[in-house]
C-alpha positions in Angstrom: -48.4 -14.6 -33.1 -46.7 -17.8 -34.0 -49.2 -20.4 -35.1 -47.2 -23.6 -32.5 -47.6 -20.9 -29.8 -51.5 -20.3 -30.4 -51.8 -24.3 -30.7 -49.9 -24.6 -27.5 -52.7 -22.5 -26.1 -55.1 -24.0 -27.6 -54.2 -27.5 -26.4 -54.1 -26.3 -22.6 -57.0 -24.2 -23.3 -58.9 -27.8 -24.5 -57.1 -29.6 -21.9 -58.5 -27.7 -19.5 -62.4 -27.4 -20.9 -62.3 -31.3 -21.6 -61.4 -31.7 -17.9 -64.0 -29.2 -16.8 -66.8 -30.7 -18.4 -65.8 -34.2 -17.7 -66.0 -34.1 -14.0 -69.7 -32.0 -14.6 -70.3 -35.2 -16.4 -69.1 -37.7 -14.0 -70.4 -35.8 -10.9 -74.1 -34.9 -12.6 -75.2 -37.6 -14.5 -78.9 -36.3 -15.0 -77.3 -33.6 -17.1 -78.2 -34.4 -20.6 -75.4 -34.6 -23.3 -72.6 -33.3 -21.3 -70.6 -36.7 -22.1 -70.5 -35.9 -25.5 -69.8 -32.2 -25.0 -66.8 -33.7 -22.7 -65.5 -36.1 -25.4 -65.5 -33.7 -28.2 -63.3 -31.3 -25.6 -61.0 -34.6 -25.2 -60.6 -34.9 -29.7 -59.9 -31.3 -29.4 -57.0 -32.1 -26.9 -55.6 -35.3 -28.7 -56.1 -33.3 -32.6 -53.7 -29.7 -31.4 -51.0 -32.4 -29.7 -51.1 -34.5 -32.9 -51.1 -31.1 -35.3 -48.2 -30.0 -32.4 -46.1 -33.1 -33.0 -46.9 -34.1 -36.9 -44.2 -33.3 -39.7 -44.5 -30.5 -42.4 -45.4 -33.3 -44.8 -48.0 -35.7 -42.7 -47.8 -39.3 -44.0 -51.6 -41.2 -44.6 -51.4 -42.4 -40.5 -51.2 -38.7 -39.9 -53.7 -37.1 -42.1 -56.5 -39.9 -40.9 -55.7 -39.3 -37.1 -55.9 -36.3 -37.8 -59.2 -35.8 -39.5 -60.6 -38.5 -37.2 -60.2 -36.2 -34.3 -61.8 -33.3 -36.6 -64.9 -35.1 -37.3 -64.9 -36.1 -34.0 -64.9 -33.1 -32.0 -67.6 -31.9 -34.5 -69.6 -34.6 -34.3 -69.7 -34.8 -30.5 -70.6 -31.7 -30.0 -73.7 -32.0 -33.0 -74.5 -35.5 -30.3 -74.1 -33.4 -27.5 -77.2 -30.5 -28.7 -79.3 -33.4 -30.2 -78.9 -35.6 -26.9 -79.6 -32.1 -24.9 -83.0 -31.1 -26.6 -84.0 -35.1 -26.6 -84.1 -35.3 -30.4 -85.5 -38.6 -31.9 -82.8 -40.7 -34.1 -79.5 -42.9 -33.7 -76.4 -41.2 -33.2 -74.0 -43.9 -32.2 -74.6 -45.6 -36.1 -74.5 -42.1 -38.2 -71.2 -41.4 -36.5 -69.2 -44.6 -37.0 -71.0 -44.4 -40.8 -69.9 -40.8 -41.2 -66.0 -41.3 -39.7 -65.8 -44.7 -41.9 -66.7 -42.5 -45.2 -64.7 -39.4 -44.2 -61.6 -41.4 -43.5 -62.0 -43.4 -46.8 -62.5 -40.5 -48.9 -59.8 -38.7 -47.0 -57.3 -41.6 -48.1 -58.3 -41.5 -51.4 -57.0 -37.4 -51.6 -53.8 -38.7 -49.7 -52.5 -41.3 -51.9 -55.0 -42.6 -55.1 -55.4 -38.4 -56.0 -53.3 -36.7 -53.8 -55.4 -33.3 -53.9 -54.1 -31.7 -50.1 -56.3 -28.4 -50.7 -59.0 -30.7 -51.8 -58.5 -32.9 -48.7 -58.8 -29.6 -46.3 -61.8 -28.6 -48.0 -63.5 -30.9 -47.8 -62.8 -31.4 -43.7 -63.7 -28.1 -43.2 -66.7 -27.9 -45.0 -68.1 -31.4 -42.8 -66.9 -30.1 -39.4 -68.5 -26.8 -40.3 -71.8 -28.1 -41.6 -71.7 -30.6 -38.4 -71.2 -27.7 -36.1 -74.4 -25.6 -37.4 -76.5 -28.6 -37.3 -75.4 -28.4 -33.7 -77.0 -25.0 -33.5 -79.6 -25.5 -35.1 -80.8 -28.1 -33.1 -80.2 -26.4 -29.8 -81.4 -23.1 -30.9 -85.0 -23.4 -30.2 -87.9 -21.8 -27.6 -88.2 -18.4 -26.6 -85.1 -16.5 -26.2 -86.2 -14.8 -23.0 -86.7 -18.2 -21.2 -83.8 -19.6 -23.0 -80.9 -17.3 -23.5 -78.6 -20.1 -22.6 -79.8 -21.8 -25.6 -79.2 -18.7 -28.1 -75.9 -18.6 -26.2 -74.4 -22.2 -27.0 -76.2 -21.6 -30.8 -74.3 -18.2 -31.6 -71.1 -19.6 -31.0 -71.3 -23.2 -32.2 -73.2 -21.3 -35.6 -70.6 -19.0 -36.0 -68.0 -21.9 -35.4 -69.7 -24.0 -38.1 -70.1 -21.1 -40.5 -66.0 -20.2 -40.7 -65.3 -23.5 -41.4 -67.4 -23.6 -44.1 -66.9 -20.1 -45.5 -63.0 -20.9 -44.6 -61.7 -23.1 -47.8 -63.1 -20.2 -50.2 -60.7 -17.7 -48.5 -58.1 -19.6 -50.7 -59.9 -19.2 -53.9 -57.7 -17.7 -56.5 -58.3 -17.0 -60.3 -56.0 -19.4 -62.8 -54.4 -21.0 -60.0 -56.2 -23.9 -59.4 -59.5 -24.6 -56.8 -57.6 -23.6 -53.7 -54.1 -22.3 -52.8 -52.6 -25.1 -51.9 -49.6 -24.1 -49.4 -52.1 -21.6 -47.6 -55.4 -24.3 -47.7 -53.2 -26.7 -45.7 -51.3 -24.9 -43.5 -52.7 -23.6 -40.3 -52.7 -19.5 -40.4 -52.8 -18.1 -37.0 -55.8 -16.2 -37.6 -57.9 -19.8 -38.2 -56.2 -21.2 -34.6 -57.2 -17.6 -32.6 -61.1 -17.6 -34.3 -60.9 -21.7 -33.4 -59.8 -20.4 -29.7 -62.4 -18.2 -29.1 -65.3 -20.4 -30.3 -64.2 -23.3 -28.9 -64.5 -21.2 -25.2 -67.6 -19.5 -25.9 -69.1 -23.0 -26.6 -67.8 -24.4 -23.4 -69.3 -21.5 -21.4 -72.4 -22.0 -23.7 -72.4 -25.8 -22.5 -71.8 -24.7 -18.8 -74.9 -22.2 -19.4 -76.8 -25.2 -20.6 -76.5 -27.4 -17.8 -77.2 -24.7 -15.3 -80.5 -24.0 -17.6 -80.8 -27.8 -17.1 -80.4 -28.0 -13.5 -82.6 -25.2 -13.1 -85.8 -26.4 -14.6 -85.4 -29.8 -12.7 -85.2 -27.5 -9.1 -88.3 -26.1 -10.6 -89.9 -29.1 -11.9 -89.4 -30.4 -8.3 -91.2 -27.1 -6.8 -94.1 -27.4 -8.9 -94.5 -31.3 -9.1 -96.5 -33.7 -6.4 -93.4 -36.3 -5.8 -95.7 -39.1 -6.3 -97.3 -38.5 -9.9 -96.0 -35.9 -10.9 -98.5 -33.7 -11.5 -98.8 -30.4 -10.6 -99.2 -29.9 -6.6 -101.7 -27.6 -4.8 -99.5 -24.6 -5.4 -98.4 -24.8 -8.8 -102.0 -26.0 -9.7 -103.2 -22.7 -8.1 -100.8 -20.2 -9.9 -101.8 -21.8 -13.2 -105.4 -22.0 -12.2 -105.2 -17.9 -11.7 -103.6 -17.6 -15.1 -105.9 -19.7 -16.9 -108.6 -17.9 -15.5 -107.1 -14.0 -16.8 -106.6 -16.0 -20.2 -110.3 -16.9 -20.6 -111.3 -13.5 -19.2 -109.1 -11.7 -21.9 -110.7 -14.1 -24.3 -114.2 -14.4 -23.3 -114.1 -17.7 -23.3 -115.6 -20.7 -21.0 -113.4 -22.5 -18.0 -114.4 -25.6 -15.4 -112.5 -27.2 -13.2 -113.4 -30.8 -11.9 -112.7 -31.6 -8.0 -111.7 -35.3 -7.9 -112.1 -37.8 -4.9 -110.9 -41.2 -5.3 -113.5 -43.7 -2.9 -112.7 -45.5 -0.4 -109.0 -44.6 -0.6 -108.3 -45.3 3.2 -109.9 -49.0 3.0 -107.5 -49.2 -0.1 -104.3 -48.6 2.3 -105.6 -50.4 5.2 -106.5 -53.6 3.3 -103.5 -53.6 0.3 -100.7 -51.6 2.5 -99.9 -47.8 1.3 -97.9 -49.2 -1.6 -100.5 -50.7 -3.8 -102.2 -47.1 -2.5 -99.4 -45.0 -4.4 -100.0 -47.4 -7.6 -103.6 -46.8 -7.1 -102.8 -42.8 -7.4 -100.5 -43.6 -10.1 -103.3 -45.5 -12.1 -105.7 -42.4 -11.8 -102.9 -40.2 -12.8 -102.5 -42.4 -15.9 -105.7 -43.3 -16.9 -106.8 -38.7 -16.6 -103.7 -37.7 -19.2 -105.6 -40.5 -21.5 -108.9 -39.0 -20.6 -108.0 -35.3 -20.5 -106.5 -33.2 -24.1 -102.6 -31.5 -23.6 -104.1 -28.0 -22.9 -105.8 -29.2 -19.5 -104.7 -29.6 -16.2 -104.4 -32.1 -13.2 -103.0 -31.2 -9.9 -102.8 -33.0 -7.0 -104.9 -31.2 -3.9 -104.7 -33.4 -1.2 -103.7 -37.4 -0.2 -106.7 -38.5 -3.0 -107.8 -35.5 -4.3 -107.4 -33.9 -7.7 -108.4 -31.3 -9.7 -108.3 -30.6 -13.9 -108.2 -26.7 -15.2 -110.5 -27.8 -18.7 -110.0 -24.0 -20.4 -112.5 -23.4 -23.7 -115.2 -26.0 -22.2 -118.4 -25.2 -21.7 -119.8 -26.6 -18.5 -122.2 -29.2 -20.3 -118.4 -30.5 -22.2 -116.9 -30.6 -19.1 -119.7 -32.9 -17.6 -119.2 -35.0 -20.2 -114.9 -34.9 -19.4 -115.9 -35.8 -15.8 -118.0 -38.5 -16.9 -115.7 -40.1 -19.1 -112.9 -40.0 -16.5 -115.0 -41.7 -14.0 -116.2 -44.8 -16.5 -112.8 -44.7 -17.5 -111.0 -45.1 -14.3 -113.9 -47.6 -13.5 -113.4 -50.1 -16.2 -109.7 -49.9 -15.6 -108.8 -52.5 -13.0 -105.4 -52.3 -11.3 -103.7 -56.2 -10.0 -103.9 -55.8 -6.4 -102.0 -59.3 -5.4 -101.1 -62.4 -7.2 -104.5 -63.1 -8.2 -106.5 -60.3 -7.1 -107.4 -56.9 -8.9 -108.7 -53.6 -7.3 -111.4 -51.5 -8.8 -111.0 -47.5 -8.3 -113.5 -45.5 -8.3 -113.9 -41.8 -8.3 -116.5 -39.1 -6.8 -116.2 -36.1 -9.2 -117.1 -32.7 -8.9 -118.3 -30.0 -11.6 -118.0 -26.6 -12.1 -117.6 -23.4 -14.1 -115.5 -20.6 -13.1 -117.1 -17.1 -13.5 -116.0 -14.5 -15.4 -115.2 -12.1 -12.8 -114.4 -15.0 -9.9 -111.2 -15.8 -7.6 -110.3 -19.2 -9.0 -110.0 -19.9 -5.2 -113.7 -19.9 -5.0 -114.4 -22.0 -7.9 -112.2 -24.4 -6.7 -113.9 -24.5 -3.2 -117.3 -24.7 -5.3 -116.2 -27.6 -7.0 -115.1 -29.3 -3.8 -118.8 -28.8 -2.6 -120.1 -30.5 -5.7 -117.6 -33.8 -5.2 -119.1 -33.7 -1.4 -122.3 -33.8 -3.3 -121.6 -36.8 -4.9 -120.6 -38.6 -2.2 -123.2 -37.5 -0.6 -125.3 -39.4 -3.2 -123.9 -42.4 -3.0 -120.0 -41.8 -4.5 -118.6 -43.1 -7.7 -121.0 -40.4 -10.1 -120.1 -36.5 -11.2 -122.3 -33.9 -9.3 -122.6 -30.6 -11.4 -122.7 -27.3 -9.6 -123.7 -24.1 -11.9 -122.4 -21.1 -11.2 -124.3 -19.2 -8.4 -126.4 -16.4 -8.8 -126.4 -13.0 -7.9 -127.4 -13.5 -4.7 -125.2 -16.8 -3.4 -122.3 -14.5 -5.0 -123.1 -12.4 -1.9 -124.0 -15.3 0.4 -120.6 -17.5 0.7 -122.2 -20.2 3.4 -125.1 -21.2 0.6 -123.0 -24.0 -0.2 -121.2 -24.2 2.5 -121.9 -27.5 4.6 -119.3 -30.1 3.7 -120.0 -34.0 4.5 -117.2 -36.2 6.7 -115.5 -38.1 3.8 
């Protein structure tokens, strides 16, 4: 096929994809990346027009536009995957830094050491290189909860690894580096392969957002609205597969039932505001408490609960007790020149071996009633029963009014 007809394509087919992710940009913000993803569309646009509409022999205004809009689709997309996976780093100052040396260099091979084949090269080899940094950054996690990840990375990789590979198809033995006339011309072959990526990306990108928007609908299933922990049903599901894990393992798992004191006295005397900051400051000062591989979930109005796995139950005293002093000594500002003092009634607990995690829950709720019981703001520790409560479910059964 004629090589202006496959650019013609290629410009709608660009047109189109830049249009496409724009409005998924402008109409879901929360989206990560998909501005860049949309802007390096839009260079892909503005470079076939300008490769449509430029002479056989492009002047320097020429070559830079059009290398600009090279490194610039590349390098979008690369800022698109980083921005997606929340990758640490600057990329507004590495791209200006990178386009500034590209173009210099580029003008150098124009008119100082006019080396065209050179000059292609060298683009190629950057766009290329730019684009498999793009995969590799997005290309991580398990591919069964990710495929959309694998997705974007095949193509983008296999995108970035033609370009690369493509200058040394134009190696040739006593006749220079490159081929010059076939280095700098555009075969039609290199403008189909550049097709076919460049919509396998987009659909990768389009996978990626849904992936995205996916895990937020989730995150909102599984989450308390408030702190953000997990809520009673989430908590529950990963209470049951904690507990298979330390069965499997043989290894020791507690769970601490939490009751904040006083917490209707809090509302009625601050307002229900400084009562969601008082919920908030548990929430905060627990993840400092607790280690990554535990968990808090969010039971009732002021009730929590923490899965500790691999802690004996004398350990996970000790966790309980440090949460308590901890969320003791740390006061919250109630008012312009009042602060509020939370405490905590906790409850402690092992869960058997061979027992429902319901039921360990529900014993560690008796040991927090326990410890209000004794006079609130102190842990309670509840073994696990014996043989004989196993079979008796009302031996700890009477539950004091809060």
């Amino acid at each position: 096929m004629h090589s202006p007809t496959l650019l013609l394509l290629t410009l709608i087919l660009t047109g189109l994809m830049a249009c496409v992710l724009g409005a998924f940009a402008f109409f879901n913000r929360s989206i990560r990346g998909m501005p860049y993803w949309a802007a390096s569309y839009g260079c892909g646009f503005i470079l076939c027009l300008a490769l449509l509409l430029r002479s056989s022999t492009p002047g320097l205004a020429s070559v830079l536009l059009t290398q600009a809009l090279m490194f610039g689709l590349a390098y979008l997309n690369y800022a698109g995957a980083h921005t997606y996976m929340q990758r640490p780093g600057r990329l507004y100052g590495a791209g200006i830094a990178g386009l500034l040396l590209m173009l210099g260099l580029m003008a150098a091979l124009t008119v100082l050491y006019p080396q065209p084949a050179l000059r292609v090269g060298i683009a190629s080899a950057v766009s290329g290189t730019l684009f498999l940094m793009g995969a590799h950054c997005v290309a991580r996690g398990r591919l069964g909860m990710h495929p959309a990840r694998y997705a974007y990375a095949l193509a983008s990789g296999m995108h970035g690894a033609f370009m690369v590979l493509r200058p040394w198809g134009f190696v040739t033995e006593g006749q220079g580096v490159w081929l010059v006339n076939q280095a700098v011309s555009i075969p039609g072959l290199i403008i189909l392969e550049s097709i076919v990526s460049l919509v396998l990306m987009a659909f990768g990108v389009l996978m990626l957002a849904n992936e995205q928007t996916q895990t937020a609908i989730k995150h909102l299933a599984d989450r308390d609205a408030l702190t953000g922990v997990f809520n009673r049903r989430a908590f529950m599901v990963h209470f049951d597969k904690a507990a298979q894990l330390s069965r499997r393992r043989k290894t020791s798992l507690a769970i601490l039932a939490v009751d904040l004191d006083h917490f209707k006295r809090i509302n009625d005397t601050w307002g229900h505001k400084q009562g969601d900051d008082g919920l908030l400051h548990f929430v905060k000062v627990a993840q400092h408490c607790l280690r990554n591989t535990d968990l808090i979930g969010r039971i009732g109005g002021e009730e929590f609960a923490v899965i500790l796995p691999d802690t004996p139950l004398d350990e996970a005293a000790l966790v309980a007790e440090r949460l308590r002093t901890g969320l003791m000594a740390a006061a919250l500002p109630a008012g312009e020149q009042e602060v509020m003092t939370i405490t905590a009634s906790i409850g402690v607990t092992p869960c058997g071996r061979d027992e429902p995690p319901e039921l360990a829950l529900q014993r560690a709720d008796q040991a927090m009633y326990q410890a209000k019981r004794n006079g609130r703001n102190q842990v309670y520790i509840l073994p696990a029963p014996s043989l004989h409560e196993q079979g008796n479910p009302d031996a700890h059964s009477p539950d004091p009014p809060r």
